[in-house]
C-alpha positions in Angstrom: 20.5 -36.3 -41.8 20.5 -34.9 -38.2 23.5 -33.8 -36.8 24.0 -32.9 -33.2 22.7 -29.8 -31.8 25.5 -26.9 -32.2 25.6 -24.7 -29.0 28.2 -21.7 -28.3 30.6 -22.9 -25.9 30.7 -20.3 -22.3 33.5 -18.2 -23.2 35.8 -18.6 -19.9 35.7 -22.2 -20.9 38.9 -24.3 -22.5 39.7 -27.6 -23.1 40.9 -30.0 -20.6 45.1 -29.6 -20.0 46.9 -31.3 -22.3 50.1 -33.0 -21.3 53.4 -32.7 -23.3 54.8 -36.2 -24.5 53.7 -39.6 -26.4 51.2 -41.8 -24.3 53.2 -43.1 -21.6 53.1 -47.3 -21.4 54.3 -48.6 -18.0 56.8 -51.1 -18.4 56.0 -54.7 -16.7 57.3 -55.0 -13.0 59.4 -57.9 -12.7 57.9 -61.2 -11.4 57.6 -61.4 -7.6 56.6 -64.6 -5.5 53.0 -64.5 -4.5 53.3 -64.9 -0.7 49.7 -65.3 1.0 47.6 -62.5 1.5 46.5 -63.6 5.5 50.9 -64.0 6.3 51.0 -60.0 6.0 50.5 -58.2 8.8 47.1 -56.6 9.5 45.6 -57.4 6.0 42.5 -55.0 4.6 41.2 -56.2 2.0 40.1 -53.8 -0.8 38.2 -54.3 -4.6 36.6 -52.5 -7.2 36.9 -49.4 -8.8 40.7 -48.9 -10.1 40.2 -45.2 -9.7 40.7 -45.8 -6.1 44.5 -47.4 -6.8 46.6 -44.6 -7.4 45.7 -42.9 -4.0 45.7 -46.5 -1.9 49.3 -46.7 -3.3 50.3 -44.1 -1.3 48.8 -44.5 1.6 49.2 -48.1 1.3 53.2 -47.6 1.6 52.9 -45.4 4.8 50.9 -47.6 6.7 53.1 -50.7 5.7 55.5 -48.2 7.7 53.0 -48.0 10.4 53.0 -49.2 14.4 51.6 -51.4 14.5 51.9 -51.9 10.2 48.8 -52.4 8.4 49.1 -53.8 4.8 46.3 -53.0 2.3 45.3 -56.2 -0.2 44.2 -54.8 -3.4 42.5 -56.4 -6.4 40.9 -54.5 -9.0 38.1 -56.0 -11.0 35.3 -53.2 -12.1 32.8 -50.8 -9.6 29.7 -52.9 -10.2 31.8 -56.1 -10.2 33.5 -55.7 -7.1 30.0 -54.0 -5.1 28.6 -57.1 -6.4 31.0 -59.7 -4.9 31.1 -57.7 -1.4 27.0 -57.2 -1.4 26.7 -61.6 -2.4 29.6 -62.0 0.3 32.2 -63.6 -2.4 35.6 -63.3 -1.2 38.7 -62.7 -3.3 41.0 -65.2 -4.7 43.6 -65.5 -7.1 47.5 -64.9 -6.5 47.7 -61.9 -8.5 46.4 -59.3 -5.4 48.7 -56.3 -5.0 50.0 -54.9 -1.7 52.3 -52.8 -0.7 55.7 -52.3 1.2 57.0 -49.0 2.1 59.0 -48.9 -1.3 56.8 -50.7 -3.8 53.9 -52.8 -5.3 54.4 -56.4 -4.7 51.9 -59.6 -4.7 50.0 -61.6 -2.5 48.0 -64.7 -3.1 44.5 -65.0 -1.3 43.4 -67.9 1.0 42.7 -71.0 -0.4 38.8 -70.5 0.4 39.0 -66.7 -0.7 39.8 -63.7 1.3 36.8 -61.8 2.5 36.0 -57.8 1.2 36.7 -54.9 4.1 36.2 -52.6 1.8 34.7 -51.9 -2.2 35.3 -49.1 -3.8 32.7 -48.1 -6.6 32.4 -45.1 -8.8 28.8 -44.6 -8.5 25.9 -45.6 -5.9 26.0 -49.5 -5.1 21.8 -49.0 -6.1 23.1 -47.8 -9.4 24.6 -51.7 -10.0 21.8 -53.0 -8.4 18.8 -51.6 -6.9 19.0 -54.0 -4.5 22.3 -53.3 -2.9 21.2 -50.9 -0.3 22.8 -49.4 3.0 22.0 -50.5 6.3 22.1 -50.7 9.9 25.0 -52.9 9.2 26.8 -51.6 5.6 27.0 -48.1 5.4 28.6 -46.0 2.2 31.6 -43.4 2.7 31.8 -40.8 0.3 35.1 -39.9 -1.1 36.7 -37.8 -3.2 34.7 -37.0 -6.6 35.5 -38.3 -9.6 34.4 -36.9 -13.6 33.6 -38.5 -16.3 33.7 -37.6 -20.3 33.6 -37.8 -23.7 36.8 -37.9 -25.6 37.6 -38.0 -29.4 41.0 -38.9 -31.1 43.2 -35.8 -31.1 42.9 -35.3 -35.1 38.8 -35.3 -34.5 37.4 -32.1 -35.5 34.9 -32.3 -33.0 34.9 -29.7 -30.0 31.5 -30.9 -28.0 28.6 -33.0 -27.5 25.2 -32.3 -26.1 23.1 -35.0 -23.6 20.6 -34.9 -26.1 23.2 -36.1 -28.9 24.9 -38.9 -26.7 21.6 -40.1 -26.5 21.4 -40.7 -29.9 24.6 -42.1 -30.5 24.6 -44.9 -27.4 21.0 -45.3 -27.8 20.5 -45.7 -31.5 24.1 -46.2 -32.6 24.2 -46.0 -36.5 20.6 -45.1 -36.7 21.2 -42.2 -34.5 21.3 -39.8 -37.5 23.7 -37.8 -35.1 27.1 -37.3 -37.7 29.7 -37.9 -37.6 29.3 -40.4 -34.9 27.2 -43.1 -37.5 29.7 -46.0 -37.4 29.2 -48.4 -34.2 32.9 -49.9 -35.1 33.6 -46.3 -33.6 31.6 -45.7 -30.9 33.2 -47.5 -28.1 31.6 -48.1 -24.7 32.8 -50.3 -21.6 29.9 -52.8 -20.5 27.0 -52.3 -17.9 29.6 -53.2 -15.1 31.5 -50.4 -15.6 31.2 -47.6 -13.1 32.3 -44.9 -16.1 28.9 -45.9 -18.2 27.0 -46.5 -15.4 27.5 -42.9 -14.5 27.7 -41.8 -18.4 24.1 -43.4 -18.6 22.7 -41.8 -15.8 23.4 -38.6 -17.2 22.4 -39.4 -21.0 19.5 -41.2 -19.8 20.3 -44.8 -21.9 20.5 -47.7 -19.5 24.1 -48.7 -19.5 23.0 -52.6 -20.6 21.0 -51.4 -23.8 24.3 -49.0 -24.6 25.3 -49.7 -28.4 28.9 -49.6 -30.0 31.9 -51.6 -29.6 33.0 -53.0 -26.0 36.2 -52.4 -24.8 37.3 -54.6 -22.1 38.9 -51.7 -19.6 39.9 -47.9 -19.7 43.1 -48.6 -20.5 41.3 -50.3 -23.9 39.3 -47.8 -24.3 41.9 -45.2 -24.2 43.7 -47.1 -26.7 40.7 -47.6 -29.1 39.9 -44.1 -29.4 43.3 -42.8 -29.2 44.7 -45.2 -32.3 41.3 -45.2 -34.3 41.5 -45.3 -37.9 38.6 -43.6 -39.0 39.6 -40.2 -36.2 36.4 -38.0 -37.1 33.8 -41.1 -36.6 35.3 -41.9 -33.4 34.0 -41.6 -29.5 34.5 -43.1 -26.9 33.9 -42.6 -22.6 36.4 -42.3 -19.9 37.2 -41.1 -16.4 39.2 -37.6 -16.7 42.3 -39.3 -15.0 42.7 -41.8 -17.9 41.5 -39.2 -20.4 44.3 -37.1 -18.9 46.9 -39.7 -19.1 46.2 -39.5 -22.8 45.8 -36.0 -23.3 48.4 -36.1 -26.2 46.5 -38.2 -28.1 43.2 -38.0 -27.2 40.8 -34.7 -27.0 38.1 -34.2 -23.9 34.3 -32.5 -25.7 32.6 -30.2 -24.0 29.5 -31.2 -22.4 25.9 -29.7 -22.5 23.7 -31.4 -19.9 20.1 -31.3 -20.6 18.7 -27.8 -19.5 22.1 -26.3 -20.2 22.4 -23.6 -22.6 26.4 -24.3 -23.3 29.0 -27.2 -23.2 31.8 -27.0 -20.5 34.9 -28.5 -20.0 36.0 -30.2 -16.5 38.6 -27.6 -16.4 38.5 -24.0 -16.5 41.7 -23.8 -18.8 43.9 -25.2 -21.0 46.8 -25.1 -19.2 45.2 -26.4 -15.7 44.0 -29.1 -14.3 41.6 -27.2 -11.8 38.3 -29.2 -12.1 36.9 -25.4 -11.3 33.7 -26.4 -14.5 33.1 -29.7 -11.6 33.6 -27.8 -8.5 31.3 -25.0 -9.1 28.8 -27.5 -10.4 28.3 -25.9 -14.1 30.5 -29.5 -15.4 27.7 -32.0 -14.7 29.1 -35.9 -15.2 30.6 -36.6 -12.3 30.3 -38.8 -8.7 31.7 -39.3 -5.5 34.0 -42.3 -4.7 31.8 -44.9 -2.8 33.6 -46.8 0.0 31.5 -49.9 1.1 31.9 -51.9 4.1 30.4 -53.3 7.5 29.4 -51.6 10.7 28.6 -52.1 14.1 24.8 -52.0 14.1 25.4 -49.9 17.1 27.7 -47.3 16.4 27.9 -46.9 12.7 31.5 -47.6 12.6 33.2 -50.1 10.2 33.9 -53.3 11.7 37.4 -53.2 10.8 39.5 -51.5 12.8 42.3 -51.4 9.2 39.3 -50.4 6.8 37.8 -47.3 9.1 42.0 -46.3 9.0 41.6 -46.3 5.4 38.4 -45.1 4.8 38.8 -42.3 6.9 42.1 -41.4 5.2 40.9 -41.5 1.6 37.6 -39.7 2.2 39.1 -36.7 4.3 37.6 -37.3 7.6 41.0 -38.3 9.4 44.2 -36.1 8.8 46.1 -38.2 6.4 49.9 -39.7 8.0 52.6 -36.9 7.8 54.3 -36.9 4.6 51.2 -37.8 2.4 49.3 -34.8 1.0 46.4 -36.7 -0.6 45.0 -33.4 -1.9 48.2 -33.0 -4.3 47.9 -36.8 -4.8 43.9 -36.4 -6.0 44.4 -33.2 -8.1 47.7 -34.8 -10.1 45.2 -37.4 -10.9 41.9 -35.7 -12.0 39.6 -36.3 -9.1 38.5 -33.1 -6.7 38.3 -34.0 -2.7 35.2 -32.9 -0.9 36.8 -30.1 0.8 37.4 -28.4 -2.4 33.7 -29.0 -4.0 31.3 -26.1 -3.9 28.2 -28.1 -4.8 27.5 -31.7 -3.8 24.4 -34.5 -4.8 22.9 -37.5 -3.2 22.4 -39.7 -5.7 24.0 -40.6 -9.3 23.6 -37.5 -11.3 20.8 -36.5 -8.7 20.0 -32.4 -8.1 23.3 -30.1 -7.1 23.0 -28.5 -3.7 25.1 -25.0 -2.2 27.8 -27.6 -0.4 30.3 -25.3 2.0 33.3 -28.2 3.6 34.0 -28.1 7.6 37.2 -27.2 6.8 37.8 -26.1 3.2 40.6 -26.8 0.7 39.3 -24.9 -2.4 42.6 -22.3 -2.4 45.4 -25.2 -1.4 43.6 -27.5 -4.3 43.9 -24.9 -7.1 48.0 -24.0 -6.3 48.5 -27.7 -6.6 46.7 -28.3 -9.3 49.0 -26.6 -11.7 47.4 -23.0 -12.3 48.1 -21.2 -8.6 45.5 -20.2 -6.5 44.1 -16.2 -6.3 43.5 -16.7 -2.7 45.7 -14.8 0.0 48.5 -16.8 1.6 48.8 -17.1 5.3 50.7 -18.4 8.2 47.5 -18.2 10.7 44.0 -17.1 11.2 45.5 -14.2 12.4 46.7 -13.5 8.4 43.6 -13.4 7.0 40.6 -11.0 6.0 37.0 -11.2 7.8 35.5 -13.0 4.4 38.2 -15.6 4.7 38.8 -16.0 8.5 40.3 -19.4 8.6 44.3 -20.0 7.2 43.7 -23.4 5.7 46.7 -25.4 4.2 48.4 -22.0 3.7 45.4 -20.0 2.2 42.7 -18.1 3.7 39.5 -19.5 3.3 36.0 -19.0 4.6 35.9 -21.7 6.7 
């Protein structure tokens, strides 16, 4: 019997942070009215991924606070699902669409005839749900901040690591694979080919997510539970976005990852007691993908159509100084995903070549105090503070540029 290939894991590399406590289960917010969605002020309608939710939260609250206020529409209903809808022009409906005030989540209910998309928000390339969903002179993509994604095991798993070549096996031949002690597909859970996590995951194991074997599970917070309360701990796997995978860190146990051509697994995170994402910044971590931010432009100019999605699109991808009192780099690093201005290496497609990637204006220093492990970079008040190899005082830390 074939079991998967053994490999010596880099030694500066550790297993993601584990957090302290039982797996947290949000208590049910009590029953609001559904008011409709076009009676708010300034609507911008939003769908897709639910990565994206944590952060449009936030800034979803300060611009309800806003002059004039803008209120952000959100329904979450899978990467692929929601590219889908806004690419085939099918609007939102329902009464179960969050928004936000400046204190809280509340609900909305969408037209009668649907609401139409501003903006979907995907995990991976819009080509990578469907080749034909291509940019153009009138849709254009904004990139966001990235996002990884891995392979966990229940806690009590003996299992430290996987190889591409072995994940191959195991979503590709299921209990055929040969690959131990992953032979049971009761175990080997996997989302559906509308999910942004195995689209990605397939990309980089090289199994089309729609010929993925194993059991479904009907959302990340499913899968997390799957794996997490398995009864059969060593035959389990499962696939999740670090965030989730994080949020279930007690219970649940990130492997190390050895991409094809690699001669060792790493970890997202360069220790166990961070949250750093140093492994995805540097590039030696290799699942992982920018945010995608979808909508329509003038043909003209290049710039979104709606006035309310280019606020929030510039906000969430770092091109426009986020509202005072909202630091979206703590936000993204307290949830497992790495803003562009702290990435070292970048790629243009899904799970395409790494490039040398140097930010306009980087964060790599302010993102490492806040993630939980401090930074090693000298602290400044101004340019004036810092070294000629790290000119520019960014966000309190000299950086290069």
């Amino acid at each position: 019997m074939m079991r998967h290939r053994m490999f010596q894991s880099c030694p500066i590399l550790h297993p993601a942070a584990a957090l302290l406590g039982a797996l947290a289960v949000a208590s049910p917010a009590a029953a609001q009215p559904a008011v409709p969605c076009s009676s708010l002020p300034f609507p911008v309608y939003v769908t897709g991924s639910s990565a994206v939710k944590p952060f449009l939260a936030e800034l979803a609250k300060v611009l309800s606070a806003s002059t004039p206020p803008i209120s952000v529409v959100y329904q979450g209903q899978g990467s692929c699902s929601g590219v889908t809808a806004f690419f085939d022009g099918a609007p939102l409906s329902g009464a179960g669409l969050s928004t936000w005030d400046a204190d809280a989540e509340l609900q909305c209910e969408a037209d009668p005839d649907g609401s139409p998309i501003d903006v979907a928000v995907s995990d991976v390339f819009a080509t990578t749900c469907d080749a034909a969903f291509t940019t153009s002179s009138t849709i254009s993509d904004f990139t966001g901040p990235i996002q990884p994604m891995t392979f966990v095991v229940p806690n009590a798993s003996t299992q430290e690591s996987i190889s591409a070549e072995a994940a191959y096996f195991v979503y590709g031949f299921g209990q055929g694979s040969g690959v131990a002690p992953w032979l049971d597909e009761r175990f080997i859970f996997q989302r559906n080919a509308g999910s942004g996590t195995q689209q990605m995951m397939a990309a980089a194991i090289r199994v089309p997510a729609s010929r993925w074997l194993g059991t479904p599970t009907t959302s990340s917070d499913d899968m997390r539970n799957s794996v997490a309360f398995s009864t059969a701990e060593e035959s389990t796997i499962g696939i999740l976005g670090a965030d989730v995978a994080s949020e279930g860190a007690s219970l649940l146990k990130v492997l190390a990852y050895q991409h094809y051509d690699q001669q060792c697994g790493y970890y997202p995170d360069s220790d166990p007691l961070k949250r750093d994402k140093r492994n995805v910044r540097d590039g030696h971590y290799a699942i992982w993908g920018p945010l995608h931010f979808l909508t329509h432009v003038n043909i003209n100019t290049g710039a979104p159509l709606s006035d309310g999605a280019a606020l929030v699109i510039d906000y969430l991808t770092g091109r426009k100084q986020p509202p005072a009192g909202l630091d979206l780099i703590k936000l993204e690093a307290q949830h497992d995903v790495v803003p562009e201005c702290a990435m070292r290496v970048r790629r243009t497609e899904e799970m395409g070549p790494l490039a040398s990637f140097m930010p306009t204006r980087s964060c790599w220093c302010y993102f490492d105090a806040v993630a939980g492990g401090g930074a090693d970079c000298a602290p400044c008040d101004s340019d004036a503070d810092c070294p000629a190899d790290a000119p520019k005082c960014n966000f309190g830390y000299c950086e290069p540029q």
